[in-house]
N, C-alpha and C positions, 0 to 999 in steps of 0.2 A: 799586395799590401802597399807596395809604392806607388801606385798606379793612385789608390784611394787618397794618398796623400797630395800626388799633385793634381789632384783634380780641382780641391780648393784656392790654390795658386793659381792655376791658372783661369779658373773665373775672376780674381781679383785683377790678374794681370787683362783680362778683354774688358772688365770694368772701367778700369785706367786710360786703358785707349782707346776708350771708346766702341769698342768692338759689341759689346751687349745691346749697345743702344740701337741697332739693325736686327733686332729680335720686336721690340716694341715698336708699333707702327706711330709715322709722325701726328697722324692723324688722332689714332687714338688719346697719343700725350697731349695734343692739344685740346682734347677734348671734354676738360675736367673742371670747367667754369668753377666757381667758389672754394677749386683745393688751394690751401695757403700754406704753405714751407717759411715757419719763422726758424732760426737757427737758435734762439736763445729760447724758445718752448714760451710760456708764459711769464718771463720775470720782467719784472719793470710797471706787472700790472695790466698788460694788455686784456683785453678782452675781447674776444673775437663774436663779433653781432651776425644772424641771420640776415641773408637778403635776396630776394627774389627779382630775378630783372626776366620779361617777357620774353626778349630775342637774345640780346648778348652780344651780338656781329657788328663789327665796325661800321660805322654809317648809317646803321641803320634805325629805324623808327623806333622807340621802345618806351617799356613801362619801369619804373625802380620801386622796388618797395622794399623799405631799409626797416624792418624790425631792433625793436629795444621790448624784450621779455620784462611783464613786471615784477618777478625776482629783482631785477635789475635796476626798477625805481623802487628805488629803498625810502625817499623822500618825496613829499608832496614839488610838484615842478612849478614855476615861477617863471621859467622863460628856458626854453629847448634851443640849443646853437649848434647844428649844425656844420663843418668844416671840410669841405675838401682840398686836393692839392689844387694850384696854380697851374700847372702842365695837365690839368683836365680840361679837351677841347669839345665835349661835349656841348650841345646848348638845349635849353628849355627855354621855356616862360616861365614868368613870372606869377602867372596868375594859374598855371598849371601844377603847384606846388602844395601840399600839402600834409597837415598834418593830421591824426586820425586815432582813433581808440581801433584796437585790434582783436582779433579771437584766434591766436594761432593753433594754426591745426596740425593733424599729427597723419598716422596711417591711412587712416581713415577719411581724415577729410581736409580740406584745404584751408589756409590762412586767409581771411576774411580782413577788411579796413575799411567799413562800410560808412562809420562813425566820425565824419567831422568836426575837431575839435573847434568851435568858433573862438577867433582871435580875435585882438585887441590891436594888435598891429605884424605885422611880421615883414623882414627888414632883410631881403638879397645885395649882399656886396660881393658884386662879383669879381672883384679889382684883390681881394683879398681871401675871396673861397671861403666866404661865410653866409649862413643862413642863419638869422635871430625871429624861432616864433616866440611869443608873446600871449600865451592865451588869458580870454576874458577873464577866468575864474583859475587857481592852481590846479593843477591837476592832479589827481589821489595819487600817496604812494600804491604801488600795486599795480599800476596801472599797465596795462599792454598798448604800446605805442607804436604806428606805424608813420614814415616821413614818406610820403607817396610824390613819384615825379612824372606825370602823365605827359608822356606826348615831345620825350625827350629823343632828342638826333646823339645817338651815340657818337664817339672822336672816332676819327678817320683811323686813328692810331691805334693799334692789339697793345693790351700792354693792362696792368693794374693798380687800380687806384683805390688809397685810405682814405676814406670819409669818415668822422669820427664825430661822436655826439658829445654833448657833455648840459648840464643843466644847475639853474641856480634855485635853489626851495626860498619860498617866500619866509621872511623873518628879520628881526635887526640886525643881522649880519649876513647880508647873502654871500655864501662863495659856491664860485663855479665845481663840479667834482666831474670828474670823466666818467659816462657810462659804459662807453666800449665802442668797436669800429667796425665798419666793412669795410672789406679787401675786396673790391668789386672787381670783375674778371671778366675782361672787355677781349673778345675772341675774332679771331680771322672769318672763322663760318659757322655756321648754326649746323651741328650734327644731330 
């Protein structure tokens, strides 16, 4: 009977010192691209967005493909702005950038962004970690959206970064409303 008792105790206490964490290999914990640990769960409104990146590994060549579900556009869009951090050392081009109607897929079959939205203008400041697209026409609420980044050199640096959408509906009062964000999870190796 005492024995069942401290056995509880004592996994708390190898939790504490770290002693548990030599059960889980390092490799495997690194190896969980798009799991995100908020501590405060969802308040404040966050929204945590799909995203698809082809490699993942520091330095290396890659593709991003930042889904927005159209549950998620509740309103007809007017102009898609895009924001990442400033300590993103990644680079792209400019003209490798895009935005896209999407068909996301499920068990079965894969997320598709075949659909080029043609723009009007669309506007990289990269001094402030914004992207403003601009499409010709609004775009329907409802709509499934992908922000595609072809041909992107991942940062040297493992580490995770919030990219966050947010968009203005065409009308006489436009204001911006946040759609939600990626926690993109920029990894040591590709496992």
């Amino acid at each position: 009977m005492a024995r069942s008792r401290l056995f509880p105790v004592a996994a708390a206490i190898a939790c504490a010192t770290g002693l548990a964490a030599v059960a889980v290999p390092p490799a495997l914990a690194q190896g969980l691209p798009g799991l995100t640990l908020r501590w405060n769960g969802n308040e404040g409104g966050f929204r945590e967005l799909k995203y698809f990146l082809n490699n993942g590994t520091v330095g290396a060549l890659d593709r991003y493909t930042l889904a927005i579900p159209g549950r998620d556009v509740e309103q007809a869009i007017q102009q898609l702005t895009v924001t990442y951090p400033t300590y993103y050392t990644g680079s792209f081009s400019d003209d490798k950038v895009s935005l896209r109607i999407c068909r996301l897929g499920n068990v079965l079959s894969r997320t598709r962004c075949d659909e080029v939205v043609p723009l009007s203008d669309r506007d990289i400041d990269r001094d402030n970690g914004r992207i403003d697209f601009y499409p010709q026409t609004p775009i329907p609420a409802g709509t499934t959206l992908g922000v595609v980044f072809e041909g992107v050199i991942n940062p040297n640096n493992p580490g995770m970064f919030q990219f966050n959408a947010s968009a203005l509906s065409p009308g006489d009062l436009p204001i911006s409303r946040y759609l939600g964000s990626w926690v993109l999870t920029i990894d040591l190796r590709n496992n």
